[in-house]
C-alpha positions in Angstrom: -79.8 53.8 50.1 -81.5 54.1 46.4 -79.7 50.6 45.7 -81.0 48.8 49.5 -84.5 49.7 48.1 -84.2 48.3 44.8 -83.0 45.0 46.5 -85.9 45.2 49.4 -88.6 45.1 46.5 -87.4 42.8 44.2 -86.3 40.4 47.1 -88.7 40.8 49.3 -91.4 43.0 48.1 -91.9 40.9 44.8 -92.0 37.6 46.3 -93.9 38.4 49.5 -96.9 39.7 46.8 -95.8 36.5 44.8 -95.0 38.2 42.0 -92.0 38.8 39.4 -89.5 41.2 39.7 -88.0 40.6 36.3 -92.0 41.2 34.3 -91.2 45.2 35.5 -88.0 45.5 36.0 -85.4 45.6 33.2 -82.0 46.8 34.6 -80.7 48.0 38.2 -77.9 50.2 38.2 -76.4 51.7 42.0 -74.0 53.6 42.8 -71.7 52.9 45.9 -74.4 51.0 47.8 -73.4 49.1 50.6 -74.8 46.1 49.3 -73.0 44.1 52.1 -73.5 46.7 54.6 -71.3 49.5 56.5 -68.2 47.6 58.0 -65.3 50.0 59.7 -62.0 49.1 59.3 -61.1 50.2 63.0 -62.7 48.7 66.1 -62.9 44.8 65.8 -66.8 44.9 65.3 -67.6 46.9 68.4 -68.4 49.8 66.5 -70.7 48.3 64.6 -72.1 45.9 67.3 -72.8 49.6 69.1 -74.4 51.3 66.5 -76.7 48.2 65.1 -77.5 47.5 69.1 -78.5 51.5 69.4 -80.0 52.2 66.0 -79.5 55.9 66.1 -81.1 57.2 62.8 -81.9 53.7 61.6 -78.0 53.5 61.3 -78.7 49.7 61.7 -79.9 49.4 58.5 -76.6 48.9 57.0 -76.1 45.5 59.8 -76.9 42.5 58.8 -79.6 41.5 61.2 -81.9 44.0 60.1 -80.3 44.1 56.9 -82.0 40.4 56.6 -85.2 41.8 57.6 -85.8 43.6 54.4 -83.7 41.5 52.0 -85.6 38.0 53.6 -89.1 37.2 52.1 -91.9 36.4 54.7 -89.1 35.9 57.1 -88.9 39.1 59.2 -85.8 38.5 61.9 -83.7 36.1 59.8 -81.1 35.1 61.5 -78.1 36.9 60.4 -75.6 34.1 61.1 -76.9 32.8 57.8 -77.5 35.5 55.7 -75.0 37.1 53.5 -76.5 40.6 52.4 -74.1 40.9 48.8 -76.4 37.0 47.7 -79.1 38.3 45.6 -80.8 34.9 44.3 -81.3 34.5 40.7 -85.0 33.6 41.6 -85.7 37.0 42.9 -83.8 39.4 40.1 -80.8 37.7 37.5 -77.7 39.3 39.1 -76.7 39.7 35.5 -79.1 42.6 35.3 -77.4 44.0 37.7 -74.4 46.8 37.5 -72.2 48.1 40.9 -70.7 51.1 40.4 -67.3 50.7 43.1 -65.9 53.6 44.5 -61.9 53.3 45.5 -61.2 56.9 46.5 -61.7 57.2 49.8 -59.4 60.4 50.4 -61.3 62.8 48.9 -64.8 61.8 51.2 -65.1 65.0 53.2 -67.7 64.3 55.8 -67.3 65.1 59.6 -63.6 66.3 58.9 -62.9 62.7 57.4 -64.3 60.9 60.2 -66.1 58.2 58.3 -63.0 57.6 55.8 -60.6 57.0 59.0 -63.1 54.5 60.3 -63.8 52.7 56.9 -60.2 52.6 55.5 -58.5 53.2 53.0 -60.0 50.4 50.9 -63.5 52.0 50.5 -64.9 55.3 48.9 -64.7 56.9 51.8 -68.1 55.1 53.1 -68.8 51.9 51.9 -65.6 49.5 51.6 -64.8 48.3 48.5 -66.0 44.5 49.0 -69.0 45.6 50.2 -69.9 47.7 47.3 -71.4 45.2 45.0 -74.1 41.9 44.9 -72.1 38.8 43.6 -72.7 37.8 39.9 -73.3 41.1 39.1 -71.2 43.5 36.4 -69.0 46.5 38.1 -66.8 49.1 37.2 -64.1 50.4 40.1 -63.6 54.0 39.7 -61.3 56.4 41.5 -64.3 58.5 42.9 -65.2 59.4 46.4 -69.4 58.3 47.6 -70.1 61.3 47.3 -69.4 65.1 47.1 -66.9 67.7 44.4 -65.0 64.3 43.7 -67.9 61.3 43.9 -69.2 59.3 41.3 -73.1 60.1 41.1 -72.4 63.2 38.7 -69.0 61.8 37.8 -68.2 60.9 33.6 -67.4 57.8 34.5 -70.2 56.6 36.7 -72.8 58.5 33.9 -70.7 56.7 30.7 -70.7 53.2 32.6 -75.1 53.8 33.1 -75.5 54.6 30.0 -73.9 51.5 28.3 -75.4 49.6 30.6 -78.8 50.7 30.3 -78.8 51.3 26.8 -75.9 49.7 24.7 -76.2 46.6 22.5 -73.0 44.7 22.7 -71.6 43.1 25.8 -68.1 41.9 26.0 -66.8 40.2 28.8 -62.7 39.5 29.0 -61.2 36.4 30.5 -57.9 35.5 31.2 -57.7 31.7 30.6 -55.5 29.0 30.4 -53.0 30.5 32.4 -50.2 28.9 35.1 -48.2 31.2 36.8 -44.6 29.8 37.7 -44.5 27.3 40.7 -43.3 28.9 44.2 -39.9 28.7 44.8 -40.1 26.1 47.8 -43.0 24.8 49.9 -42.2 27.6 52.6 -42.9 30.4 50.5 -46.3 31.6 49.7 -47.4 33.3 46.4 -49.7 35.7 45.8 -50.8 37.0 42.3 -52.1 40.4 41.8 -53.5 41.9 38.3 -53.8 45.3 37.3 -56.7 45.9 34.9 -58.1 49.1 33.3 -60.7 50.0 30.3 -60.9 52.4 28.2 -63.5 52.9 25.1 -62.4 55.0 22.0 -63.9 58.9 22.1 -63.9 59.2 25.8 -61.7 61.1 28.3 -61.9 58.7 31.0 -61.1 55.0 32.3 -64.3 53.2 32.1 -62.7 50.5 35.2 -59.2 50.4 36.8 -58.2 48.2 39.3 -54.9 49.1 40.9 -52.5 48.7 43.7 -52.5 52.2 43.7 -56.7 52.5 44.8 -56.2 49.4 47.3 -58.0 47.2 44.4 -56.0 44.6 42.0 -57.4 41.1 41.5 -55.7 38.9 43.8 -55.4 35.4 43.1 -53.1 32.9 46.0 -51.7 29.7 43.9 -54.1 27.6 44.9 -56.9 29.5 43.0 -54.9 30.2 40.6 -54.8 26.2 40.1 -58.7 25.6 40.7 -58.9 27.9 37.5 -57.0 25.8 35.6 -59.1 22.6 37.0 -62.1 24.4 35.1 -60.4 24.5 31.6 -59.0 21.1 32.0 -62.7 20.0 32.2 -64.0 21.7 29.3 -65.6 24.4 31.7 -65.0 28.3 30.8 -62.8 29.0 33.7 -60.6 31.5 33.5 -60.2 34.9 35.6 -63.1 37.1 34.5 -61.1 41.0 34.5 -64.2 42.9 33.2 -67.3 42.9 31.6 -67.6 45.9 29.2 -70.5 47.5 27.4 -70.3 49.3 24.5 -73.0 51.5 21.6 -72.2 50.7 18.3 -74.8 52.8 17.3 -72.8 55.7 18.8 -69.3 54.0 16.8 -67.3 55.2 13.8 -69.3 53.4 10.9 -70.2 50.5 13.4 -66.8 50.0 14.2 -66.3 49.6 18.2 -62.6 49.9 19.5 -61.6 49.9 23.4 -58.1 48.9 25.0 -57.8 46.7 28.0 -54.4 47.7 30.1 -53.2 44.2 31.9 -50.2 44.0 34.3 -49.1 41.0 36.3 -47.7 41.3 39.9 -46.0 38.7 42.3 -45.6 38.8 46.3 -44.2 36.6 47.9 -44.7 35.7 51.6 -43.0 33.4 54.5 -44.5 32.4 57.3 -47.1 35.6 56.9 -44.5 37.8 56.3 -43.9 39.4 53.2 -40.2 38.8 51.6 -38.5 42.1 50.9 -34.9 40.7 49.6 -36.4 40.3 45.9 -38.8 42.7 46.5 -39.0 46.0 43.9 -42.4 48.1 44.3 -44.4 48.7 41.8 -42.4 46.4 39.5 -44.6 43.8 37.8 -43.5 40.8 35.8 -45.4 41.7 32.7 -47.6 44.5 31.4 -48.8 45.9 28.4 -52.4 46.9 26.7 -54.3 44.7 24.0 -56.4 47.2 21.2 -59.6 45.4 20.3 -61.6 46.6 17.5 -64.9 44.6 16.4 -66.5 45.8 12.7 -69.9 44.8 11.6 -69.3 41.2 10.1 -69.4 40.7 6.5 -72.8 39.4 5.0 -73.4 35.6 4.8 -71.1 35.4 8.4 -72.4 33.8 11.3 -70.9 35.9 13.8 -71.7 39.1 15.2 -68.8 40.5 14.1 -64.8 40.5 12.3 -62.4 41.2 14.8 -59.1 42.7 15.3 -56.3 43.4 17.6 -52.8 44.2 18.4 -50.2 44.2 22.2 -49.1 47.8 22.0 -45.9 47.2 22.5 -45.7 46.1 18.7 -48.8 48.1 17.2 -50.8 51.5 18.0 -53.1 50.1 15.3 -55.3 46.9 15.7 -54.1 44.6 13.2 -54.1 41.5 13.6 -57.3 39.6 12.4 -58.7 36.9 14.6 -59.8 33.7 12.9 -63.0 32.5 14.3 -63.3 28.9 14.6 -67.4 27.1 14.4 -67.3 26.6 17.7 -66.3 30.1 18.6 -69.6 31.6 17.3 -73.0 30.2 19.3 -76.5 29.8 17.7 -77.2 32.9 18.9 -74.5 34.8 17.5 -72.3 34.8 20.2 -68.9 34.6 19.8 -65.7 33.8 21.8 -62.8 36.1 20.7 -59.0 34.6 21.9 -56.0 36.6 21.8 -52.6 35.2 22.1 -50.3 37.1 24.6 -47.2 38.3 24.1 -44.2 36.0 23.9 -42.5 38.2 27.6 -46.9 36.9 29.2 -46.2 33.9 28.1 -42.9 33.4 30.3 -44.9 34.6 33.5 -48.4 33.3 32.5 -47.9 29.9 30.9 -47.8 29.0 27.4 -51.1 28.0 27.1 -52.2 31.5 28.7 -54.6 33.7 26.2 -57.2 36.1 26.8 -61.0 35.4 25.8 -63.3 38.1 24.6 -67.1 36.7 25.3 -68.8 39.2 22.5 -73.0 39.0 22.4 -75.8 41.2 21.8 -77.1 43.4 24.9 -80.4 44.6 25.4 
């Protein structure tokens, strides 16, 4: 609920007293709010049509007709039909200073013998499903915790490591996976769908800052047609790309200023028929590429432009990053910002295109 209220005053609170969220306001941080309300996976929508027409216990906060009420300024009974509950407009709070924390452990939910986890699904923390988990635009982290309980994230390491960056670490890296072009389908009956793996983790920590996993119900799927609309973007000199994460990170906290975190990146394929998935190819859990890219970002030298000298390596050929990146001018910004690109491996590039490369946006956080 702490999240719902957060949103309530600076979209509706805020504007109603024409004032600005973002003069008293820095950050919001939640953890496993239903920012797009309580959906169960069993029922086709009577349950919730049933509980939001009862109200028992105000359980019809989490619907979206009175879920509009308190998210809608100076409009009290929106009409639902047209309100999405995960839009928070950048006029009310900048969704970039915003951070979901996503629970995708919905086993270990214990509440009314596992009721609410059998009507939510497997695809949810037990509660809140995972799409609706998290405002659009804004930064997340999926981890494998439950809402709430032995095993959920409020007092969990990661939730608390992921807060703490957020709130107060000073570099910001966001990872992109650009200029890619999976293989074409093999005929114009069959239907391909793309799934990516992705996990974080920062040096000096015991834990997976994100992961995204068939395992936890949760890998970015992509179809080939948005896999083609991303390349659209590039080919017009946009930053398209598939965004995989946005990390924070404490270089105050760093060996000497030196920050080092490894991003884990596997590429899937299904491959469907008329709905159906096709089994005759089909290995589980096999994907057509994997591996994990070692970043490590020093203070720059003096008299450089950028914010800092970076290096890398695929460990599959080094446990040690290095590899320096060269840093075009127009990789580093007025600001100091600077656009980090990694080639993949020569095995990526067979799956992912040759053009395929990974972008590291790197800019100071406060």
């Amino acid at each position: 609920m702490g999240g719902l209220i957060c949103r309530c005053l600076v979209q509706k609170f805020y504007p109603d007293n024409s004032a600005s969220a973002a003069k008293d306001i820095d950050k919001i941080f939640t953890f496993g709010t239903p920012h797009g309300g309580i959906e169960f996976n069993l029922g086709g929508g009577i349950i919730e049509r049933v509980r939001d027409l009862i109200g028992a216990n105000n359980s019809d906060d989490f619907g979206p007709k009175r879920m509009a009420e308190y998210l809608t300024p100076n409009k009290k009974g929106a009409k639902a039909k047209k309100f999405d509950p995960r839009e928070l407009p950048e006029e009310a709070f900048d969704p970039d200073c915003v951070f979901c924390i996503v629970g995708t452990n919905a086993h270990d939910y214990e509440v009314a013998m596992g009721l609410s986890r059998t009507l939510v699904g497997p695809q949810s923390d037990g509660l809140v499903q995972i799409e609706n988990a998290s405002v659009y635009r804004s930064h997340r982290a999926y981890i494998h915790r439950s809402h709430s309980g032995r095993y959920g994230m409020v007092n969990s390491e990661e939730g608390y490591q992921n807060l703490q960056r957020f709130l107060f670490g000073d570099v910001k890296v966001k990872a992109v996976l650009c200029d890619f072009a999976p293989g074409p389908k093999d005929d114009e009956d069959t239907e391909i769908t793309y799934q990516f793996e992705v996990q974080i983790a920062v040096r000096g920590l015991p834990i997976l800052m994100h992961e995204r996993s068939f395992d936890h119900f949760c890998p970015v799927s992509l179809n080939a047609e948005q896999c083609a609309e991303q390349m659209k973007k590039g080919e017009k000199g946009k930053k398209g790309g598939l965004p995989l994460f946005t990390s924070f990170l404490m270089q105050k906290f760093a060996q000497g200023g030196t920050m080092r975190y490894v991003l884990r990146l596997a590429v899937f394929c299904q491959k469907f028929k008329e709905g159906f998935l096709m089994f005759s190819d089909h290995i589980e859990r096999l994907p057509l590429w994997s591996d994990r890219v070692i970043l490590e970002l020093a203070p720059a030298p003096p008299g450089s432009e950028a914010l800092f000298s970076a290096r890398y390596s695929w460990v599959s050929q080094n446990l040690e990053p290095v590899t320096p990146v060269e840093l075009d001018a127009a990789d580093v910004k007025d600001d100091g910002q600077m656009d980090v690109f990694i080639d993949l491996p020569s095995r990526a590039h067979e799956v992912l295109g040759e053009k395929a490369r990974l972008r590291f946006e790197t800019s100071d956080w406060d």
